[in-house]
Every structure is written in structure tokens, then in C-alpha cells.
C-alpha positions as CSV (number, residue, x, y, z in Angstrom):
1,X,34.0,116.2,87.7
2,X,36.7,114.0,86.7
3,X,36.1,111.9,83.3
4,X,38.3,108.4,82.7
5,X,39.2,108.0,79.0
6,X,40.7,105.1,78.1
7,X,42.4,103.4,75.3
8,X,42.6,107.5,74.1
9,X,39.4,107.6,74.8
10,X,36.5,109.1,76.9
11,X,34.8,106.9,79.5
12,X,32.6,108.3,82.7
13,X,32.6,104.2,83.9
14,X,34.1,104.0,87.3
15,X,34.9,100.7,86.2
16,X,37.6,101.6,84.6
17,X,39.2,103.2,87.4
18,X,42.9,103.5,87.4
19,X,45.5,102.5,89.9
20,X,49.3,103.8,89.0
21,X,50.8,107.2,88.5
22,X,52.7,108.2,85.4
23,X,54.3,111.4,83.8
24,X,52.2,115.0,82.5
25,X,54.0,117.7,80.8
26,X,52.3,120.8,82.0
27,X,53.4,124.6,80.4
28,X,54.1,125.5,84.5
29,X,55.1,122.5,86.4
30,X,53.8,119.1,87.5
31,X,53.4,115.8,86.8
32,X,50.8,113.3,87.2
33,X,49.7,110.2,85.4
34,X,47.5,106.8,85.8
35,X,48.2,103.4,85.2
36,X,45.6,101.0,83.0
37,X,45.6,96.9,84.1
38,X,47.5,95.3,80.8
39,X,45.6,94.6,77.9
40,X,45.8,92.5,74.7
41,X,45.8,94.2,71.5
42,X,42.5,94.3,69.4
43,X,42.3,94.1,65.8
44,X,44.3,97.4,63.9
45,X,42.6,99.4,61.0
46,X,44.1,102.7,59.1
47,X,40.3,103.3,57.5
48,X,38.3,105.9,58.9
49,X,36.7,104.8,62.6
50,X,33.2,106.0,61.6
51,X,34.5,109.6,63.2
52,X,33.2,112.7,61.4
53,X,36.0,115.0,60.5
54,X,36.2,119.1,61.3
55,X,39.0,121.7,60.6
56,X,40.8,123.4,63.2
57,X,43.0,125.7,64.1
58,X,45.9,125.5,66.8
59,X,48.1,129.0,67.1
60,X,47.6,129.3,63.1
61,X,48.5,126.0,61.9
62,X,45.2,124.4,60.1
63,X,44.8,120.6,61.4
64,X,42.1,117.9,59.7
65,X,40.9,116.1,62.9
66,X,38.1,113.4,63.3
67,X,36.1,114.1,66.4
68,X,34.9,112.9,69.3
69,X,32.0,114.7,70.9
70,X,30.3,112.0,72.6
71,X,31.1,109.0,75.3
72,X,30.8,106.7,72.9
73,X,33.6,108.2,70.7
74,X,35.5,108.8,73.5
75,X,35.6,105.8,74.3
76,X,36.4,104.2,71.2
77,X,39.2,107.4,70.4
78,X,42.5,105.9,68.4
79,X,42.2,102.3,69.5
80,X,43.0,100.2,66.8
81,X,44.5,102.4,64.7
82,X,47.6,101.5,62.8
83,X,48.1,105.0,61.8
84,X,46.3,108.3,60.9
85,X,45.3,108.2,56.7
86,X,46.6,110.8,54.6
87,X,44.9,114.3,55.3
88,X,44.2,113.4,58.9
89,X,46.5,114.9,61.3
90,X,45.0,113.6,64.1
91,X,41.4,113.2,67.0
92,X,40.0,115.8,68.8
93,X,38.4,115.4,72.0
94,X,35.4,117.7,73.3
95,X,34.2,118.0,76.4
96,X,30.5,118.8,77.0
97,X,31.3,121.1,80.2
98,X,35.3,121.7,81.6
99,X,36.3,117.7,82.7
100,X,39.4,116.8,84.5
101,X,40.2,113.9,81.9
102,X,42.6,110.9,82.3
103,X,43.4,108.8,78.9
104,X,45.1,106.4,78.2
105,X,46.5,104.0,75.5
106,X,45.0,100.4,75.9
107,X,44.7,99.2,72.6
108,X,46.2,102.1,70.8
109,X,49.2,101.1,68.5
110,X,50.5,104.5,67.3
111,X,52.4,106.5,70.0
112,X,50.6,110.4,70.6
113,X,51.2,113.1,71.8
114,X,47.9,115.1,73.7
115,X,47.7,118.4,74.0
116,X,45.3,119.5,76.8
117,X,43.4,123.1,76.0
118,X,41.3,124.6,78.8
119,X,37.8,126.1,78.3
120,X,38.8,128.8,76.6
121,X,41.0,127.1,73.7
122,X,43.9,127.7,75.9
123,X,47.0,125.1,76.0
124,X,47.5,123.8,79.0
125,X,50.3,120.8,78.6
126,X,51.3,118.2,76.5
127,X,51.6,114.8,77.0
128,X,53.8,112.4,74.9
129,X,51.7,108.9,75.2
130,X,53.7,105.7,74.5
131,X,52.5,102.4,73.5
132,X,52.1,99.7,75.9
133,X,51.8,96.5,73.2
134,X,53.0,94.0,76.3
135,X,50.3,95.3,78.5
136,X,51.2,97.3,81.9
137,X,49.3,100.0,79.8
138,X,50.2,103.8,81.7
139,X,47.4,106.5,81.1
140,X,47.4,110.3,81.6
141,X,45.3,113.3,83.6
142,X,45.1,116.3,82.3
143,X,46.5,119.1,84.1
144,X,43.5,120.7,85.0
145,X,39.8,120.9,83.6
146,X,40.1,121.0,79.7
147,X,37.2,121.8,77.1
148,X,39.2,119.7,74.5
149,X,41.7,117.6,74.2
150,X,43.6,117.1,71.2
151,X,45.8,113.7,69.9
152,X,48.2,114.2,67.4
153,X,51.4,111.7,66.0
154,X,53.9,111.8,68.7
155,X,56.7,114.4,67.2
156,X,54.4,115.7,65.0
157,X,53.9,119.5,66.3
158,X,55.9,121.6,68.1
159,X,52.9,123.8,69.8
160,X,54.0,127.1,71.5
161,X,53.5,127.1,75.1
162,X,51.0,129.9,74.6
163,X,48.9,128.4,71.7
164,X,45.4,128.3,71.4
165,X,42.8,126.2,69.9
166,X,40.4,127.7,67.4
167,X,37.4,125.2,66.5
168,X,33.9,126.2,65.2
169,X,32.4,125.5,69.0
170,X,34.5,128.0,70.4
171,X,35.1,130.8,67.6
């Protein structure tokens, strides 16, 4: 099953189907990406998306995320944003069931990082994302099937390569 999430974001719409490869950082080697058609921007906001928030854990280091557990919010991820408020260190993606996911930053003015965690809370890669405010818009795949995917401030973290997520859905 492969899941399309755009503007970091989830989407299952083939519609928005993507056409060009760009660059995946995976812990063992690899690279793949997508390319999204160029976009305007949309309005920005710093206040609170309508997200719920959780607590998580990531090799011992306690993040405040808001979540995105359904297509909707997937969908709608960090598009819009002008930047995280204080106390929210970033979104967290979940998955339903493993999903090879593609994202990408349509829309999203803050440049991320995405750190891909398999099933089992396992890291996987990471992903710097850039901007794309003139359009020509480049998403990324993950590198492999992921149970959650996790946006953060690009630069912010400095993950080990053998880190491992810790939420209350898979304690």
C-alpha cells in the first residue's frame, strides 16, 4: 500500500499523484524522492491547526507533537504554518497499518526535517524537506513501510541512527 501525503501531509487521492524524483536519507543507503506540480502559497498561521497534541518519546529525548491520526490531518499536516509555537516541537504522523508514504511540502513555509520510524518505533531515515515558495514543489517516500512519521524544524535534532520512537500507541 503506498499512501501520497502532500503539502506534509497524508492523502490516499491518486490525484495527487507525483511525477519527479528527489533525495531520501536512509540509515543504510538509498535515495528516492517525488516531485509535486508548483503551487501558490496559501494563507500562513503560527496558532494551533485544530491538531490535538501528545507526548513522545524519541531515543530518550521527550518531544510535544500535534498529531495526525487520520486522512484528513494528514492531509492538512504543517501547511500554512509560519512556524511551530512555543512548546511544540513539531507533527507526528500515524499510520493506521505499515504505509509506504510520500510527503511533500506544497504550501508548507517552514523547512523540516522527517524522520521515518517503521512499525515497530524503529528509525528508518531522515529526510531534510526544503521549501519550494516559487513552486516546482519536490516531495519525499519513505524508505520503506513506516507506522509513523515524524516532522520536526529542519536542524532541530540530531537523532541516532539507531533511535526509536516511544508513543502511547506503541508502548
Amino acid at each position: 500500500m503506498v499512501v501520497l501525503v502532500t503539502a506534509c501531509a497524508g492523502s490516499t487521492s491518486i490525484a495527487d499523484q507525483l511525477t519527479t524524483m528527489g533525495p531520501v536519507t536512509t540509515l543504510d543507503s538509498g535515495s528516492t524522492s517525488i516531485a509535486d506540480p508548483p503551487t501558490t502559497m496559501g494563507s500562513a498561521t503560527t496558532l494551533d491547526p485544530g491538531f490535538g497534541t501528545a507526548t513522545i518519546e524519541v531515543s530518550g529525548t521527550a518531544l510535544t507533537v500535534w498529531v495526525a491520526d487520520t486522512p484528513s490531518k494528514r492531509a492538512q499536516g504543517l501547511r500554512g504554518v509560519e512556524a511551530l509555537p512555543h512548546g511544540v516541537d513539531g507533527m507526528l504522523f500515524v499510520f493506521e497499518t505499515p504505509t509506504s508514504a510520500v510527503f511533500g511540502m506544497k504550501d508548507t513555509l517552514i523547512p523540516l526535517d522527517i524522520w521515518w520510524f517503521g512499525p515497530q518505533g524503529d528509525l528508518l531515515g531522515v529526510t531534510e524537506m526544503r521549501t519550494c515558495p516559487d513552486g516546482g514543489c519536490v516531495s519525499y517516500g519513505s524508505p520503506g513501510a513506516v507506522g509513523w512519521a515524524l516532522e520536526t524544524l529542519a536542524g532541530a535534532h540530531d537523532f541516532p541512527p539507531e533511535a526509536d520512537l516511544t508513543t502511547s500507541a506503541n508502548e
